[in-house]
C-alpha positions in Angstrom: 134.6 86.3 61.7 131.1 87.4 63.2 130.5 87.4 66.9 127.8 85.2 67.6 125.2 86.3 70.4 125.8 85.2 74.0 123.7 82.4 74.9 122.3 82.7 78.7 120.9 80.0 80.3 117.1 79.7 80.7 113.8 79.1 78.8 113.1 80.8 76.1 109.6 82.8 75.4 107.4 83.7 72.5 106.0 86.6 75.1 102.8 87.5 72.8 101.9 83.9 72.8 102.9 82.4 76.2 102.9 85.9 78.5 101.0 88.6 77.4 96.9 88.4 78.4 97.6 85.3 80.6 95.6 84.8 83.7 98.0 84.8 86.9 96.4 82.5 89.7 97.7 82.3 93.4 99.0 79.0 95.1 94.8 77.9 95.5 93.6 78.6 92.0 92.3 82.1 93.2 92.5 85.0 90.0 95.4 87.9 91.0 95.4 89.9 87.6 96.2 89.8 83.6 99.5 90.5 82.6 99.6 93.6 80.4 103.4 93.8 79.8 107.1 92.6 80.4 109.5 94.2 82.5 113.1 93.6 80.6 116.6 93.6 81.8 118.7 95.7 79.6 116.2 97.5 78.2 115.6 101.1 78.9 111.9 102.4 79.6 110.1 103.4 76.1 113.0 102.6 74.0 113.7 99.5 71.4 115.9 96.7 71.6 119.2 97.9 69.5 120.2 95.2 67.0 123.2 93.9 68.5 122.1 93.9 72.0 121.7 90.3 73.8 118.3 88.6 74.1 116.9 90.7 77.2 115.5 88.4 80.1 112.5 89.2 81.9 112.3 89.9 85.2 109.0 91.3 86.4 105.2 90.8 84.8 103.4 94.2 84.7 99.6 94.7 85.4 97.8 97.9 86.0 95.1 99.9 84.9 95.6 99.9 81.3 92.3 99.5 79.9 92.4 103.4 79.6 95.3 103.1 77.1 94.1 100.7 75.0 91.1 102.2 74.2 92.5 105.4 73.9 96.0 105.1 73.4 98.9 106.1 74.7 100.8 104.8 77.3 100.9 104.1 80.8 103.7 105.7 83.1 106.1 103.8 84.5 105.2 104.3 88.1 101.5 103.3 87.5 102.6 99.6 86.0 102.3 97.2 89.1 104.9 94.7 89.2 105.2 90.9 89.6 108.5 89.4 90.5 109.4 86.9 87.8 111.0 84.9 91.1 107.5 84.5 92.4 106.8 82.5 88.7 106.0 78.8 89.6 104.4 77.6 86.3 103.6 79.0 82.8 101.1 77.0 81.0 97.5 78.4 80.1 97.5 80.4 83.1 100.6 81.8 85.0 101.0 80.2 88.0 102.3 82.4 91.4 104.1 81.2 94.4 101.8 83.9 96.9 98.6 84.4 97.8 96.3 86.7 95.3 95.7 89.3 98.6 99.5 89.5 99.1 99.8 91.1 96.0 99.0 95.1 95.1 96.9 94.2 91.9 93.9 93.1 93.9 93.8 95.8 96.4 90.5 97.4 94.1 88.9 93.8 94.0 89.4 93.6 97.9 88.1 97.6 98.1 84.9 96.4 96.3 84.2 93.3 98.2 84.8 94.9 101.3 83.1 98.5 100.6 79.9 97.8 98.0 79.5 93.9 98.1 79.8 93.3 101.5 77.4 95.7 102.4 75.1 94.2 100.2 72.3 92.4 102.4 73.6 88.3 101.8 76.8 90.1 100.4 79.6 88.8 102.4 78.7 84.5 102.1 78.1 82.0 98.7 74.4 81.9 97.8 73.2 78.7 98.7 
């Protein structure tokens, strides 16, 4: 007799498709990041799923500065991925939905260095044209 997989409960994902290169937008519509990659329970750092394992369940959304390793290859260390809780997750649909504010999380801190340092500085810089 074959031992069937365990079955947890939850939705499940086609991550290419429904994850990966999604916009993530805070509670007021406001762009945080792009999720790059999937943090997986059960799955150590660099290494392939083994055959017989159980479906693995994800539990953070990595960003980061991985336009570096795309074009060049390679991979990005595992202390440079920035992490979004999958508890902070309110909706997946054509964008990823978050429960906090974009400035609460890590991922904007260079869009907030820029507006601050070089836009705002900027003669007219720091309101909407008219």
């Amino acid at each position: 007799m074959s031992k069937s997989p365990s079955v947890r409960a939850g939705r499940v994902f086609d991550a290419r498709l429904q994850l990966l290169d999604r916009q993530v937008l805070d509670p007021d519509g406001m762009p945080v990041t792009a999720v790059a990659g999937l943090e997986l329970s059960d799955v150590p750092w660099g290494e392939d799923l083994p055959a017989d394992a159980e479906a693995p369940v994800v539990t953070a959304l990595l960003t980061g500065p991985v336009l570096g390793t795309r074009v060049f290859g390679g991979r990005l260390p595992s202390s440079r991925w920035i992490r979004i809780a999958w508890g902070d997750i309110r909706e997946i649909g054509t964008a990823i939905a978050v429960a906090r504010p974009a400035d609460s999380y890590e991922v904007s801190w260079t869009e907030r260095w820029v507006r601050d340092r070089i836009i705002g500085v900027i003669p007219g810089g720091r309101h909407d044209p008219e």
